[in-house]
C-alpha positions in Angstrom: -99.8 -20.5 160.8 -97.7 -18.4 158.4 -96.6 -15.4 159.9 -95.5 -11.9 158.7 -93.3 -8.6 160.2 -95.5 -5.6 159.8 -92.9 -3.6 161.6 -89.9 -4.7 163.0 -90.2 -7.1 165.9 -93.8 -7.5 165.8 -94.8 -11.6 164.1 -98.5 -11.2 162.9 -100.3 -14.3 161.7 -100.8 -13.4 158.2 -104.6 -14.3 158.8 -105.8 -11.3 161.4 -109.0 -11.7 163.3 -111.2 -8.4 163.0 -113.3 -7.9 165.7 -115.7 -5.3 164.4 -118.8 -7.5 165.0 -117.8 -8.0 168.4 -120.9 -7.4 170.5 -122.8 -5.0 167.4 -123.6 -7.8 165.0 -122.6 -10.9 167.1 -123.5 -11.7 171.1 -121.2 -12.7 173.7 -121.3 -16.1 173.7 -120.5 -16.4 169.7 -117.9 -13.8 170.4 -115.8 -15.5 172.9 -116.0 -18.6 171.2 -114.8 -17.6 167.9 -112.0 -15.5 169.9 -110.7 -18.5 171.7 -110.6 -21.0 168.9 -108.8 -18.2 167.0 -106.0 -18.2 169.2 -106.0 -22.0 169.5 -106.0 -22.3 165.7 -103.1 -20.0 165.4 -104.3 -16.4 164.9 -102.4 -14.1 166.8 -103.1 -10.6 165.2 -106.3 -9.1 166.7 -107.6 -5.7 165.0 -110.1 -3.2 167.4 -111.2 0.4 168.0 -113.0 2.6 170.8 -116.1 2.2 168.5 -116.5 -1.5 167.8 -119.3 -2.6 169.7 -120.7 0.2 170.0 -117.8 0.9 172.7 -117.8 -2.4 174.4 -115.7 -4.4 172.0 -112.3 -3.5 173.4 -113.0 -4.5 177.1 -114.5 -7.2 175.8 -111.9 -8.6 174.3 -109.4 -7.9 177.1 -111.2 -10.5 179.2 -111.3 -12.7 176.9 -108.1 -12.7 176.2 -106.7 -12.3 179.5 -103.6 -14.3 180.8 -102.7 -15.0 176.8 -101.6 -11.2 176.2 -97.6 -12.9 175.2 -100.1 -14.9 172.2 -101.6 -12.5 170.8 -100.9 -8.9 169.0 -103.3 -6.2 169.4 -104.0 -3.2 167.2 -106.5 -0.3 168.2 -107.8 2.7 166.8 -108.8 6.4 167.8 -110.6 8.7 166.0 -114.2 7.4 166.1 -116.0 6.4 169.4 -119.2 5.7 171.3 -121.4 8.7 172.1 -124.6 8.9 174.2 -127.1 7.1 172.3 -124.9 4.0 172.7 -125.4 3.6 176.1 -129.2 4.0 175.8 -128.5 1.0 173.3 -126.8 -1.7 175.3 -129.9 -3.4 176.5 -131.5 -3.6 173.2 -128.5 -5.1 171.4 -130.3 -9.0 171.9 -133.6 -7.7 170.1 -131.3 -5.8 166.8 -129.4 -9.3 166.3 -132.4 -11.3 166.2 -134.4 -9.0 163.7 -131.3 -9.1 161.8 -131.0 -12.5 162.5 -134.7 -13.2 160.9 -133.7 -10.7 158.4 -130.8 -12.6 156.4 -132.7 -16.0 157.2 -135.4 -14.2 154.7 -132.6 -14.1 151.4 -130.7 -10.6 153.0 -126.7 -11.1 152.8 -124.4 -9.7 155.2 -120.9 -9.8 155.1 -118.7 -9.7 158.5 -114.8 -9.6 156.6 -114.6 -5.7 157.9 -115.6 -2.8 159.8 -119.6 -2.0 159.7 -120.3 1.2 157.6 -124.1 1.8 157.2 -125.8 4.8 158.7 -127.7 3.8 161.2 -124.7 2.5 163.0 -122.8 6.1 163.1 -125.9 7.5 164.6 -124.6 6.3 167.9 -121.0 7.2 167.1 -118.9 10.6 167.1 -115.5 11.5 165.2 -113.4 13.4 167.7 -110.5 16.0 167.0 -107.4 13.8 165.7 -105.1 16.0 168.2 -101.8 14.8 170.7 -104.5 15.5 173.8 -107.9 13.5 172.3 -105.0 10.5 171.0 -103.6 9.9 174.2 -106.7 10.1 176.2 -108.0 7.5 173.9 -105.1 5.7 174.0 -105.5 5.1 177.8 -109.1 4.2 177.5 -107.9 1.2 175.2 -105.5 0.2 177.6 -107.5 0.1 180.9 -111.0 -1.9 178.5 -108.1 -4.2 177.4 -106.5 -4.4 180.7 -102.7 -4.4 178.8 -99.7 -1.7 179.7 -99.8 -1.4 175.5 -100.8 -2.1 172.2 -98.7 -3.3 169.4 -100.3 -1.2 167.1 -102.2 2.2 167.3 -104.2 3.5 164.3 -105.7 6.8 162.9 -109.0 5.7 162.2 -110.6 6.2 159.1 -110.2 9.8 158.7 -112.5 12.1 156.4 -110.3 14.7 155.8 -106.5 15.5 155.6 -105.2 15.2 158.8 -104.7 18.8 159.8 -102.1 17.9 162.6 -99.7 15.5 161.3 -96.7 16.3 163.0 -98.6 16.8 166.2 -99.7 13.3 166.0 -95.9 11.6 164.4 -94.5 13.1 167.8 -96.8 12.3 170.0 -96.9 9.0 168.2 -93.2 8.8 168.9 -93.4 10.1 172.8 -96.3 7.2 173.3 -93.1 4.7 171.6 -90.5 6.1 174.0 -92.9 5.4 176.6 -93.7 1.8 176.1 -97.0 2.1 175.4 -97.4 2.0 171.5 -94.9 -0.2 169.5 -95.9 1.5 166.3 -98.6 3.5 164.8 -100.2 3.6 161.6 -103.1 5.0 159.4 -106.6 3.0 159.1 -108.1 4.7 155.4 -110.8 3.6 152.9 -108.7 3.3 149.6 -111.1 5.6 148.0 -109.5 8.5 150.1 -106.0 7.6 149.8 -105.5 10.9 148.1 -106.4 12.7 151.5 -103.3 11.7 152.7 -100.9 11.3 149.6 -98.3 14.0 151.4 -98.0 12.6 154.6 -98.7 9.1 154.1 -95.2 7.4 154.4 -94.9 8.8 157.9 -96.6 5.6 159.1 -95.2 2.7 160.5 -98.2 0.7 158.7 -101.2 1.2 156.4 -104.5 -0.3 156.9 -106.9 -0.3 153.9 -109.7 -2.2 152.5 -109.0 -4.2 149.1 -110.8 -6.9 147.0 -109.4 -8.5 144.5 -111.4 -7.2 141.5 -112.2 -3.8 143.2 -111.6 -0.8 141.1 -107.6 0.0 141.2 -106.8 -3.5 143.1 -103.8 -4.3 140.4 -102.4 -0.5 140.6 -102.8 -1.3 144.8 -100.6 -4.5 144.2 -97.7 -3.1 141.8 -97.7 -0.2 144.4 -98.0 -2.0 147.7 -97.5 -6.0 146.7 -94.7 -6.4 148.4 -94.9 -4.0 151.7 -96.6 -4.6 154.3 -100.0 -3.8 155.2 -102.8 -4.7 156.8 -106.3 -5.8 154.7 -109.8 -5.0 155.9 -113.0 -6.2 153.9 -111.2 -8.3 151.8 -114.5 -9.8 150.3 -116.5 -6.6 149.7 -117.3 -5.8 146.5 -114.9 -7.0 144.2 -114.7 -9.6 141.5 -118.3 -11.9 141.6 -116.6 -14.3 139.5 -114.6 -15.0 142.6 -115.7 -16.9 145.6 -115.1 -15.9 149.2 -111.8 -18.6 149.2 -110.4 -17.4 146.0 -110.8 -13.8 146.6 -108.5 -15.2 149.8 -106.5 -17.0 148.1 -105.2 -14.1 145.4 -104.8 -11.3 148.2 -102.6 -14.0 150.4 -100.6 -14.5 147.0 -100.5 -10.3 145.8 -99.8 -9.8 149.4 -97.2 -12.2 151.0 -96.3 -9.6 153.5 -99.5 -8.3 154.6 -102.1 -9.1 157.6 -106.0 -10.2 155.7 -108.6 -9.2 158.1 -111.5 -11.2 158.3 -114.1 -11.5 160.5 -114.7 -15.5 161.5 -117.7 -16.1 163.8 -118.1 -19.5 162.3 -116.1 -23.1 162.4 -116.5 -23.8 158.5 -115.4 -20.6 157.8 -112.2 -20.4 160.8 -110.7 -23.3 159.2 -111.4 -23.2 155.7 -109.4 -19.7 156.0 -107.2 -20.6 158.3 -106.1 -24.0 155.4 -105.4 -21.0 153.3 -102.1 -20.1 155.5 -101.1 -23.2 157.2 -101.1 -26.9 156.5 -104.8 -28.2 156.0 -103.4 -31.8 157.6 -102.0 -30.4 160.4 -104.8 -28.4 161.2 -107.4 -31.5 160.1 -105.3 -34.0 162.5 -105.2 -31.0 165.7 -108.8 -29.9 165.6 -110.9 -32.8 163.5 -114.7 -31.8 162.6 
């Protein structure tokens, strides 16, 4: 698996496992599995927030995961997290995937290569105040679900506005560094609202954004951006249709060569045929055969 240096110190598999449908869109069972062949296949870079799953992806994932913390690198979020109405939720989760289930077996496509963004799904999520106190409260919530003394990286998640408190944040981002419990820190963003945070927005150790290839502004993204480092959400929303899934892949590995590609991969065709896209397809044919 090729690997890439997001910040100093940190190897990434260039192919990053997003873990957004992790217990919202996709049970347990399908979960771990796809989790654990990840990391047998190679993956290493693991991408969460307080709100995936509704608020139960995070400790989730820690158990999954646990005694293979040296394998893997974890990233987290604050910013948006689980309210009330989740928790009333929990038990129903089975009866929402098989509707939805029945629903795409009717002709509906769905798309798991990044975060969920529909309406209904933010009715049982809140934004909290992007201050030092609400960051490292959250922080220590991550840590104790994923049962690790710190995450690798530490994201603003998906702010609507400017971020009000900047330097508040870059220092305590820095204290939580001194301390061992954040390696670096970085800002999640739509590209759409990159101009929110045009003043500010080299104070991060990393970007994460969503890109397509074909997606309006993708070339001005790659003469800007080609050759830094940065992590990729939904890299197969929207975009060119003349592209397939692997192609779209395929150009964003090449525009990119120093960047982590987020995808979602609940499924063996789809783990390895993305997986060949960064590694030797022999090796990985003659390892784990169909």
């Amino acid at each position: 698996m090729r690997t890439v240096e997001l910040t100093s110190g940190i190897h990434s598999s260039a192919l990053g496992f997003g873990c957004a449908p992790v217990l919202g869109a996709v049970d347990r069972k399908r979960s771990e599995w796809a989790i654990q062949r990840a990391i047998e296949y190679g993956i290493t870079h693991f991408d969460l927030a307080r709100s995936y799953g509704y608020g139960e992806a995070e400790q989730f994932v820690g158990k999954v995961i646990k005694g293979q913390r040296d394998r893997v690198v974890l990233a987290s979020k604050f910013g948006i997290q689980a309210n009330w109405k989740a928790e009333l939720l929990r038990p129903v989760k089975p009866l929402v995937r098989f509707v939805r289930n029945e629903w795409k077996k009717g002709g509906a496509k769905t798309n798991l290569s990044g975060p969920p963004s529909n309406p209904v799904a933010e009715r049982f999520l809140n934004r909290i105040p992007l201050r030092r106190a609400q960051m490292r409260h959250s922080l220590e919530r991550s840590l104790r679900a994923l049962n690790t003394d710190y995450l690798d990286y530490f994201f603003v998640h998906e702010p609507w506005e400017s971020l009000l408190y900047v330097d508040e944040l870059a220092l305590t981002a820095e204290q939580l560094k001194a301390e061992g419990k954040i390696r670096a820190w970085g800002l999640a963003h739509m590209r759409s609202q990159t101009y929110l945070h045009s003043t500010y927005i080299n104070r991060f150790d990393v970007l994460q954004f969503d890109n397509s290839p074909g997606a309006l502004g993708y070339d001005w993204v790659v003469a800007e951006r080609g050759l830094q480092a940065n992590v990729i959400f939904s890299p197969l929303r929207g975009g060119s249709q003349k592209l397939s899934p692997v192609e779209k892949l395929q150009k964003l590995f090449a525009d990119f060569p120093h960047s982590v590609v987020l995808c979602s991969m609940f499924d063996e065709r789809h783990l390895k045929e993305n997986i060949s896209l960064v590694t030797n397809e022999y090796a990985l044919n003659q390892r784990f055969p169909s």
